[in-house]
N, C-alpha and C positions, 0 to 999 in steps of 0.2 A: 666582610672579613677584615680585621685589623692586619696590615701590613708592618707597621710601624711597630717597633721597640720600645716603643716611648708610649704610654698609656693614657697620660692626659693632651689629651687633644686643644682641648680650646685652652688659651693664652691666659684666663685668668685665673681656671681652674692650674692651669701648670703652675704659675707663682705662686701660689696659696699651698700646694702640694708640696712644693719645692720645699717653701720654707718649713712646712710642716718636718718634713723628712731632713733638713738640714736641723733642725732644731734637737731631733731623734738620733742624728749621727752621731753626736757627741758621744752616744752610752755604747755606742760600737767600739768607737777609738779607744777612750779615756774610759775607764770604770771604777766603781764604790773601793777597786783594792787599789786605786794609780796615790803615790806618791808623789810628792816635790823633794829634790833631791839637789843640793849645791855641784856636787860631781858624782861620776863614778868613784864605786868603792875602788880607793887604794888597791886592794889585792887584784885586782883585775887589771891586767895587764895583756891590752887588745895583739893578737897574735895575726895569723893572715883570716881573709875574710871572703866569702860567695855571694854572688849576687843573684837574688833569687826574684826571675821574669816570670811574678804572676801579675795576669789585669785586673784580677779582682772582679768584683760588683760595685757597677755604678751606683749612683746613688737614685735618680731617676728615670726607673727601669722597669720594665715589668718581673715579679718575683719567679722567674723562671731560674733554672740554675745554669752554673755558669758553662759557657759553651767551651771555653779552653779545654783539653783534652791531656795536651804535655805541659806541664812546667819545666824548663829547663834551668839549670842553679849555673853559672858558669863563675869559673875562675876569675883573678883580676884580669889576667890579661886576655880573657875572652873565649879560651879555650872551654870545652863543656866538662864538668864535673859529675854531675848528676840528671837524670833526668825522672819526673814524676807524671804515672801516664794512667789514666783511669780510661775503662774500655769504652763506658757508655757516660753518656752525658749526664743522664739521670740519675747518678749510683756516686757514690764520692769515693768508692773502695777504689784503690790505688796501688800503683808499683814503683818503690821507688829503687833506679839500675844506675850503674854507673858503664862508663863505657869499657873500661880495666874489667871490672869483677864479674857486670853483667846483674842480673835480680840483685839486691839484698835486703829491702825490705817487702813487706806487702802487708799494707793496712787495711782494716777492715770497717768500714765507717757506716756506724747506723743513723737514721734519723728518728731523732724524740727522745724526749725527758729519759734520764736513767737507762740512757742503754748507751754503753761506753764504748768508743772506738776500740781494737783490738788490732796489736800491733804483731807479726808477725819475725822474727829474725830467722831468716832463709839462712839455713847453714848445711851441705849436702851431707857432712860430717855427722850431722846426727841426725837421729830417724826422726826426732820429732823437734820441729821449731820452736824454742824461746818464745813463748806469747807474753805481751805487756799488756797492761789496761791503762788507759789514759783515763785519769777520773777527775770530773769538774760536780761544780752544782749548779742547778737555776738561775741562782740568784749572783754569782760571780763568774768572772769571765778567768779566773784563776786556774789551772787542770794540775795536776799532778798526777808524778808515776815513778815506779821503782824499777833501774834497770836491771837485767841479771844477777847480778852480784848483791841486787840486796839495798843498795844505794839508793837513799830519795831526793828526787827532783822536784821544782816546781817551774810553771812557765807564770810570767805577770806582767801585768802594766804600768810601768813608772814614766812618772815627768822628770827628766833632770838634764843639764842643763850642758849640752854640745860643746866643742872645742871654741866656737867661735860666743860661747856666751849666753847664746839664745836657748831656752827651754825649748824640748824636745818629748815627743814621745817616746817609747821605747817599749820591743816584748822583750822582757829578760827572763832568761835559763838560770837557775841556781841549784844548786845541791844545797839541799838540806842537813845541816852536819850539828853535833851538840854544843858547838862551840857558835854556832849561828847559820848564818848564810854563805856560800862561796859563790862569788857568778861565774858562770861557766862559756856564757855568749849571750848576745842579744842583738836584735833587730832595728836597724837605724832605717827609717822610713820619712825623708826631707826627699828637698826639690832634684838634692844632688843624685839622691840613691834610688828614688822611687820607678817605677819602669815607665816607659811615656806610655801619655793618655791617661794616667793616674791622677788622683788626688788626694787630699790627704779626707773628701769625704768617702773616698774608693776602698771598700769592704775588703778584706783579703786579698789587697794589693799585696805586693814584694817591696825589696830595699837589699840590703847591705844586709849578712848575718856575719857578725865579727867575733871571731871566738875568740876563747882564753887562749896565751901563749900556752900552757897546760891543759888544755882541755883534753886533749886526746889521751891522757894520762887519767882523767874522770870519767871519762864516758867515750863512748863512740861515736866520731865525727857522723855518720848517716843517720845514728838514730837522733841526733839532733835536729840534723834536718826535716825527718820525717816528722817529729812532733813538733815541731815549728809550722811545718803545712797545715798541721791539723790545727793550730792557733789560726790562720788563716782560713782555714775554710769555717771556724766556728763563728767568725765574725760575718760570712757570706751567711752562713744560716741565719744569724742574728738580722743581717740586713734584708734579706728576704721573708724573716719575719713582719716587719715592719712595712715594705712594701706592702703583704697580702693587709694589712692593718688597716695601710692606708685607704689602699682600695675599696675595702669594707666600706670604710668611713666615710667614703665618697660615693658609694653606694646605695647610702642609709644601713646596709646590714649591719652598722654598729650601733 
């Protein structure tokens, strides 16, 4: 019986794997929509920010799913904000509560092509919950969705290029408006903001979500959050894909 986490056993097969699958990470992080960008857009004006402690999926791992249970988002100064709590390990459908309000989202997350997460707005007020669709395609790691009121979002991948100079990943929140783009918040995932034990080859890790000084005036602070998670856990599926891949492949069953 395999004890171990780690799937490749012998030392040569691991390096060869290793690199196979570091070679593969890159379309996790970085994707067909990622831009280079000299700064953030002018209109975005970073307001306060949460730091959101998930561990992600390693990179050399077996494709099992991820055993964390709560993600907690905490304030700067440490105090807890949010927390995201899925019952069973196996199932990615989620609740995300805060400690004031208690419930207010609860998302519904299926696995496989063309069947779109389903976001819930918990509100006691009315008899039936606000559902959203969070809709991506195959071929792009891009999702968009319209909040209540009608409003379209899109979540994305950009390179552009940090305070200190250095290009940078980034998931960035935008509304979609006729006049163009607005950013709403985005995901800064470096050494500084990443949660330890991370990397940056670490699938649906956390970082820093830094909203608009106006955001809350476009959209609702949680539901950002909650589709922000779901950007993370699409890159676990993603990397999980790739695992079962490799495995194959080292199998022969490819």
């Amino acid at each position: 019986m395999m004890t171990s986490d780690n799937p490749f056993t012998d030392s040569a097969g691991l390096a060869k794997e290793k690199e196979t699958l570091k070679s593969s990470a890159v379309s996790i992080i970085s994707t067909e929509t990622a831009e280079t960008l000299v700064n953030t857009p002018s209109s975005f004006t970073p307001g306060h920010s949460l730091f959101i402690d998930a561990r992600g999926k390693a990179l050399v791992r077996l494709p099992t799913p991820p055993s964390q249970l709560e993600i907690h988002i905490h304030n700067p100064d440490a105090s807890l904000a949010y927390v995201s709590t899925r019952k069973k390990r196996c199932s990615g459908t989620s609740t995300l509560s805060s400690p004031e309000c208690g419930d207010l989202i609860f998302t519904e997350y299926f696995f496989g092509p063309k069947r779109e997460p389903i976001i819930h707005l918990l509100n006691e007020s009315e008899k039936a919950s606000p559902q959203i669709k969070v809709k991506g395609k195959c071929t792009s790691r891009t999702t968009h969705f319209s909040a209540p009121d009608g409003s379209a979002f899109e979540w994305r991948y950009l390179k552009e290029r940090g305070p200190d100079g250095k290009k940078e990943r980034f998931v960035v929140l935008e509304k979609i408006e006729v006049a163009g783009r607005r950013r709403v918040a985005h995901l800064v995932r470096n050494e500084r903001t990443m949660p330890s034990k991370t990397s940056k080859c670490t699938a649906g890790n956390g970082g820093e979500l830094v909203f608009d000084r106006h955001a809350s005036e476009v959209i609702d602070e949680a539901l950002i959050v909650a589709t922000c998670l779901l950007m993370l856990k699409k890159e676990i599926d993603r990397q999980r894909a790739l695992q079962v891949f490799v495995l194959l492949s080292g199998s022969g069953g490819v």
